[in-house]
Backbone as CSV, one residue per row, in Angstrom:
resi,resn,N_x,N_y,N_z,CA_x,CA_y,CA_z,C_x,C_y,C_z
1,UNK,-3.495,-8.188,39.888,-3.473,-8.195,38.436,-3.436,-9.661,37.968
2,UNK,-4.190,-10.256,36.772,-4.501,-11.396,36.332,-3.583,-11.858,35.927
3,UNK,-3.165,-13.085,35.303,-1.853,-13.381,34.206,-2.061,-12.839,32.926
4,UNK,-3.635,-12.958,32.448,-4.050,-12.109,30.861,-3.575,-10.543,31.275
5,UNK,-3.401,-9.893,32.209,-2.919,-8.705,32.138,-1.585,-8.293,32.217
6,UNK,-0.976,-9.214,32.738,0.444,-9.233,33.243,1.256,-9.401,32.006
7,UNK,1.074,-10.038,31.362,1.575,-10.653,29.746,1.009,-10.247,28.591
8,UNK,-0.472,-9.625,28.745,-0.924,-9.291,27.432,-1.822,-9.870,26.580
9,UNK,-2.783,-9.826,25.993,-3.846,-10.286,25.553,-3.163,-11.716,24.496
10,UNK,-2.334,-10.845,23.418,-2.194,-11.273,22.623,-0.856,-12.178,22.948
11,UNK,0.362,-11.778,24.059,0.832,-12.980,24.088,0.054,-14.287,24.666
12,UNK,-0.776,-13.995,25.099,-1.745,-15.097,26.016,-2.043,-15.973,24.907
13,UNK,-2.922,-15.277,24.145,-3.683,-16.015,23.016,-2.525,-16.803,22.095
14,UNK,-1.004,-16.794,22.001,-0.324,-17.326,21.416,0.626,-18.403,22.230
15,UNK,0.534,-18.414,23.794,0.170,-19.683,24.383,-0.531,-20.641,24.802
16,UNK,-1.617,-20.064,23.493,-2.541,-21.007,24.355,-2.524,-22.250,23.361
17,UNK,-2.850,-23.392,23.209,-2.946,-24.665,22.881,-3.676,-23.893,21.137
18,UNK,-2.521,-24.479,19.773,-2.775,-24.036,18.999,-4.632,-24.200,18.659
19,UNK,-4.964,-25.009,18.691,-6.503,-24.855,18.595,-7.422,-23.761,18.242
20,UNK,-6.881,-23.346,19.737,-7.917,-22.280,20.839,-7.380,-20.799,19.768
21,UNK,-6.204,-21.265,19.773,-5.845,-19.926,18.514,-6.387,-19.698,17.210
22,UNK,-6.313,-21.012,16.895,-7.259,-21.097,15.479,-8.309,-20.168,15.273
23,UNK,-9.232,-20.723,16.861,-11.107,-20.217,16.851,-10.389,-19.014,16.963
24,UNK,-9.893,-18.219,18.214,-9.665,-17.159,18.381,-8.978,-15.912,16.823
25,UNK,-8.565,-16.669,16.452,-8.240,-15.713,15.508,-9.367,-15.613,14.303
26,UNK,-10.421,-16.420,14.351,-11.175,-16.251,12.751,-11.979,-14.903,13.005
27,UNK,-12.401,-14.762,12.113,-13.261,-13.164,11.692,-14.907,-13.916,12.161
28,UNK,-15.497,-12.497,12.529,-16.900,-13.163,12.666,-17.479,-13.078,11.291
29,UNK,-18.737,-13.859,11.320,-19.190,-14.376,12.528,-18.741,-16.205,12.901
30,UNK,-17.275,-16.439,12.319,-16.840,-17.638,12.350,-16.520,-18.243,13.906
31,UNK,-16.178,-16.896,14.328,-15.326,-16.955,15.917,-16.047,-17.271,16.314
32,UNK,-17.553,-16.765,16.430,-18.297,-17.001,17.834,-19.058,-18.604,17.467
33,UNK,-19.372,-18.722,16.288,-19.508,-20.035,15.853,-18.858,-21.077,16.306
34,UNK,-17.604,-20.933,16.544,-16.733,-21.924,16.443,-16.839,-22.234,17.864
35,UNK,-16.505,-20.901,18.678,-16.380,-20.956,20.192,-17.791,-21.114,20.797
36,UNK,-19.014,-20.936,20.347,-20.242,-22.135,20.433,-20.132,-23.760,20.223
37,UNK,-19.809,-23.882,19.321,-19.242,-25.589,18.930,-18.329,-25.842,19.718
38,UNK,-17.397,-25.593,20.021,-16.609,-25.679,21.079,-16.937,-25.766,22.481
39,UNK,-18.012,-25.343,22.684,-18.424,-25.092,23.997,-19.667,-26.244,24.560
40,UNK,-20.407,-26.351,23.127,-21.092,-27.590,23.219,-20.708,-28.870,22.880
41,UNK,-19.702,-29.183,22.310,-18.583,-30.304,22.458,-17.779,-30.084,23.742
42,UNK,-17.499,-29.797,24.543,-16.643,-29.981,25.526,-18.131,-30.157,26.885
43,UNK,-18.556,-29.435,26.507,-19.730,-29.750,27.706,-20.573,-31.302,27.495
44,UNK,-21.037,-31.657,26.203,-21.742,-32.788,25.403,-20.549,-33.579,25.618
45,UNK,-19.824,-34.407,25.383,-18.755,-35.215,25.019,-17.893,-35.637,25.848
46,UNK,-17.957,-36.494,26.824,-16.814,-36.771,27.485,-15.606,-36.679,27.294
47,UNK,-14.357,-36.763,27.816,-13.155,-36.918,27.700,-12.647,-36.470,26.357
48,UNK,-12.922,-35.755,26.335,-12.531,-35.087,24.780,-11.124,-34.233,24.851
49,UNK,-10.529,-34.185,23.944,-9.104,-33.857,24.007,-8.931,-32.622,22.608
50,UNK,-8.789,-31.165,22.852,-8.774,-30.157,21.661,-6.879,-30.425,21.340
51,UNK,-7.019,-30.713,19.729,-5.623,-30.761,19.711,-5.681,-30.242,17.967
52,UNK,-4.358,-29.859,17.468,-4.561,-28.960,16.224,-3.841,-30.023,15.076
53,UNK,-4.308,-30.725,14.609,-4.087,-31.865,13.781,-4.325,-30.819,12.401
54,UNK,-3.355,-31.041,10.927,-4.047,-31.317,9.917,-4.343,-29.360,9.314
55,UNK,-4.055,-28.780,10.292,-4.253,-26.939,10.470,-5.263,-26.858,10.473
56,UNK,-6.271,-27.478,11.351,-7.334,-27.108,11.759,-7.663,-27.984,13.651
57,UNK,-8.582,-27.499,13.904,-9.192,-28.286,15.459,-9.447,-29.333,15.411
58,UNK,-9.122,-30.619,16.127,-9.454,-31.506,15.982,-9.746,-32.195,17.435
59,UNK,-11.358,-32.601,17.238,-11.106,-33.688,18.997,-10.894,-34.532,18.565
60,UNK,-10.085,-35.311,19.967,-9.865,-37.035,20.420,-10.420,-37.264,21.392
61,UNK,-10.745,-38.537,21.125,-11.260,-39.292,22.551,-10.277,-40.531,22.488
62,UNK,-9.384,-40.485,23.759,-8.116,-41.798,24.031,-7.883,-41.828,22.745
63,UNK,-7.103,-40.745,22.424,-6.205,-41.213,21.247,-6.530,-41.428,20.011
64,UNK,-8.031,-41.256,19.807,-8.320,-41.431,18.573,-9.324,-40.128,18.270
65,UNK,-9.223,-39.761,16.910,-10.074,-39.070,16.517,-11.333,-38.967,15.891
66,UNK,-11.797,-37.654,16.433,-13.790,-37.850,17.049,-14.461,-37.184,15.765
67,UNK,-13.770,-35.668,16.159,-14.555,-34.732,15.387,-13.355,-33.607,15.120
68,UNK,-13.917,-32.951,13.673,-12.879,-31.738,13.475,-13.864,-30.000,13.544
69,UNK,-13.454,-29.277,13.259,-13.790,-27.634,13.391,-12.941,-27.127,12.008
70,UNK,-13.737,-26.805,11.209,-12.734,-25.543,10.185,-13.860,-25.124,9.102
71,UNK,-13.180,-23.618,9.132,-13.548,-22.685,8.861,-13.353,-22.737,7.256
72,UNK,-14.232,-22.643,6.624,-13.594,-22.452,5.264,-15.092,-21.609,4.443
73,UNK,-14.131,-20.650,3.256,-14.882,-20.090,2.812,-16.083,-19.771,3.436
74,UNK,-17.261,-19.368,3.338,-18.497,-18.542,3.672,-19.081,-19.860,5.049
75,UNK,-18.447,-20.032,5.737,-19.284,-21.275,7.016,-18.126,-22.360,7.702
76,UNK,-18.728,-22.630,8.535,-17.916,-23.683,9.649,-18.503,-25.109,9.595
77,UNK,-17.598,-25.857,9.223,-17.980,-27.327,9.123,-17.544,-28.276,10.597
78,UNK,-18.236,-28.785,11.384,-17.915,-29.944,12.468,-18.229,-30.948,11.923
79,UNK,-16.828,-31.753,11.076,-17.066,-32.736,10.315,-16.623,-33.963,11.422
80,UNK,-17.336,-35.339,11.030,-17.267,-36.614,12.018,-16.381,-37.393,11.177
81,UNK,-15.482,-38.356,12.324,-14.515,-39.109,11.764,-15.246,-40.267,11.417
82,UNK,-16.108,-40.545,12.295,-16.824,-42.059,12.115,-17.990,-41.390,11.148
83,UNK,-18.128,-41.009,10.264,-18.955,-40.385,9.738,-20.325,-41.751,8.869
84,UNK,-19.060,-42.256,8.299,-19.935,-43.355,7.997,-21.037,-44.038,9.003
85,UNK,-20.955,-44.231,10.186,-21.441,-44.987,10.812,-22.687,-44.057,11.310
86,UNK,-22.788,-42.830,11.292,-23.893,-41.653,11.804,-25.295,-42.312,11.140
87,UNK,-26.120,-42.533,12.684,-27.627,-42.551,11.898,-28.333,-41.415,12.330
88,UNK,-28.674,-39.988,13.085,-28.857,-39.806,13.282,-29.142,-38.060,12.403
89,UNK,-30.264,-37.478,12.397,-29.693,-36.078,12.003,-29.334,-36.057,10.487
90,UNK,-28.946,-37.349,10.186,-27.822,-37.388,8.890,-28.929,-36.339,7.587
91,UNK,-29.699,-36.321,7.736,-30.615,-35.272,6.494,-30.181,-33.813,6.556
92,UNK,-28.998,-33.716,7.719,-29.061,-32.425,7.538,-27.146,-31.995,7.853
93,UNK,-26.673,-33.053,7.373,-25.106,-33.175,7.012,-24.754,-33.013,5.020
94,UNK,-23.633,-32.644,5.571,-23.249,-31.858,4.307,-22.169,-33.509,3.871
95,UNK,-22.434,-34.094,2.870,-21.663,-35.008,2.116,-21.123,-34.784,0.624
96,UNK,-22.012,-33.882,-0.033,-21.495,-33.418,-1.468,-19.806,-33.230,-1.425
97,UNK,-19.721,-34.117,-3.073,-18.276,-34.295,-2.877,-17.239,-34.805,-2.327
98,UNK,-17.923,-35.873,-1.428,-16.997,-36.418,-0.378,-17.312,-37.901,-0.336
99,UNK,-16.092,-38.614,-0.204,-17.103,-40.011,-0.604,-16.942,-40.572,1.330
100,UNK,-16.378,-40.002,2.266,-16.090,-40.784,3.666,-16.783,-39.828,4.280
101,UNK,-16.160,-38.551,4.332,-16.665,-38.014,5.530,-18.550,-36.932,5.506
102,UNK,-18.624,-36.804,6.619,-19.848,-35.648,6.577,-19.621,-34.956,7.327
103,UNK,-20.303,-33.547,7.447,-20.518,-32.515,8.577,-21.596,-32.060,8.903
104,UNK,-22.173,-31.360,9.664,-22.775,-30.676,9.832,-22.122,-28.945,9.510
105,UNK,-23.056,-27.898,8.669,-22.235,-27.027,7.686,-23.393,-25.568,8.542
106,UNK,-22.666,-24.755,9.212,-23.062,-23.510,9.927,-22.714,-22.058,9.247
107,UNK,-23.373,-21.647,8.616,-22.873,-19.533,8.410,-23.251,-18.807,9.259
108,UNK,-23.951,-18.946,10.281,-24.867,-17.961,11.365,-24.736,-18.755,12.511
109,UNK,-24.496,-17.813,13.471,-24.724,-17.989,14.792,-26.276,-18.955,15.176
110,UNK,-27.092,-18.159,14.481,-28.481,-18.605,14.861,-28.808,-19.959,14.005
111,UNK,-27.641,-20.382,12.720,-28.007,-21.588,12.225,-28.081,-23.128,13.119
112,UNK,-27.258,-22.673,13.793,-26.984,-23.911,14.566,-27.807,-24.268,15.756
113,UNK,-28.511,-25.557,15.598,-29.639,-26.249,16.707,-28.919,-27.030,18.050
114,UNK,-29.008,-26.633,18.675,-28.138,-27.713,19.718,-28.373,-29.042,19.807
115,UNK,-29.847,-28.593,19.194,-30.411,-30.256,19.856,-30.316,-31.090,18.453
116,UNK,-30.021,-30.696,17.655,-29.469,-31.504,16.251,-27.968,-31.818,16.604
117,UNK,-27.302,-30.825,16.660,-25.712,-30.908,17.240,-25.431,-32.065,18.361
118,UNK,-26.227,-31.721,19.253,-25.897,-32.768,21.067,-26.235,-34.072,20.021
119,UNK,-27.715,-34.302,19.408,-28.184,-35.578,19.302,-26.546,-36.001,18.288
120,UNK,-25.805,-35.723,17.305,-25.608,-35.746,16.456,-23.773,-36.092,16.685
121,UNK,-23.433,-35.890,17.706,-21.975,-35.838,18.882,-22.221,-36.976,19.514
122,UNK,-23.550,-36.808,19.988,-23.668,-38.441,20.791,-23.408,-39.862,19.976
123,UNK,-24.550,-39.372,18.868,-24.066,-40.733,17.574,-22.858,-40.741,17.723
124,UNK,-22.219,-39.900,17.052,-20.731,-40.068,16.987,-19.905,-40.708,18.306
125,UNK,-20.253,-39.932,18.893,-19.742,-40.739,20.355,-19.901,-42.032,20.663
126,UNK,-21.149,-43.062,20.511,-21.495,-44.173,20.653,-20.875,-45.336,19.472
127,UNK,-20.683,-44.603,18.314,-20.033,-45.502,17.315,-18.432,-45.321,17.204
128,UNK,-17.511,-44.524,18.258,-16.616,-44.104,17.837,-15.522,-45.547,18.158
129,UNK,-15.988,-46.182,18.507,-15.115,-47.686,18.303,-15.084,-48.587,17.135
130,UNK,-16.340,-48.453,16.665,-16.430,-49.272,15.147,-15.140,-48.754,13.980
131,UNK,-15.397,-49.677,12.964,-14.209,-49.538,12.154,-14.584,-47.858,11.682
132,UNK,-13.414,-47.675,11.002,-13.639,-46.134,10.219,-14.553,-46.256,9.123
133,UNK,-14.500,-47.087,8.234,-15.542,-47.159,7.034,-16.437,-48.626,6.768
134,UNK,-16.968,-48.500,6.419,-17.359,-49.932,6.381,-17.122,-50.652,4.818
């Protein structure tokens, strides 16, 4: 018998690293969204660190922060910390209303391109030493 059986689905899911609870608990089609983004950030992204900053997902890389995950109203935003510095993709980030940050903005499973996403993580990844804003 497994440890998820031994203990229970749901106590499992409430040890697990608040994060992972976050995705796990949203309604679809947010969940599987999220746990796609999730899956292509941890595979794309080196050394990446899931930690629950702020009541939502947030990666680090050494201590500093990369990228966030949250769910709000009708779609899932993977907004960039270095946002300013993104050249890449940027025609298809969500900035309305915001004077620092951007995201990339998902309602469907099938909205999301990987190869906009990977190219778009990497930017981020390559500038994530520069200042935060310019």
């Amino acid at each position: 018998m497994n440890t998820v059986t031994k203990i229970g689905i749901k106590s499992y899911i409430y040890r697990m690293n608040p994060a992972e609870t976050y995705i796990l608990n949203q309604k679809e089609p947010y969940k599987s969204i999220l746990i796609h983004i999730q899956s292509v950030i941890e595979d794309a992204v080196p050394d990446v660190d899931l930690k629950y900053k702020y009541n939502i997902p947030f990666y680090y890389i050494a201590g500093k922060p990369y990228c966030y995950l949250n769910q709000s109203k009708d779609y899932v935003d993977v907004g960039f910390w270095h946002a300013a510095r993104l050249t890449v993709y940027t025609e298809h980030m969500v900035t309305v209303g915001r004077k620092v940050m951007k995201s990339l903005r998902y309602k469907k499973l099938e909205d999301i391109d990987d190869i906009i996403l990977i190219a778009v993580l990497q930017n981020a990844y390559d500038v994530r030493h520069r200042v935060f804003y310019k």
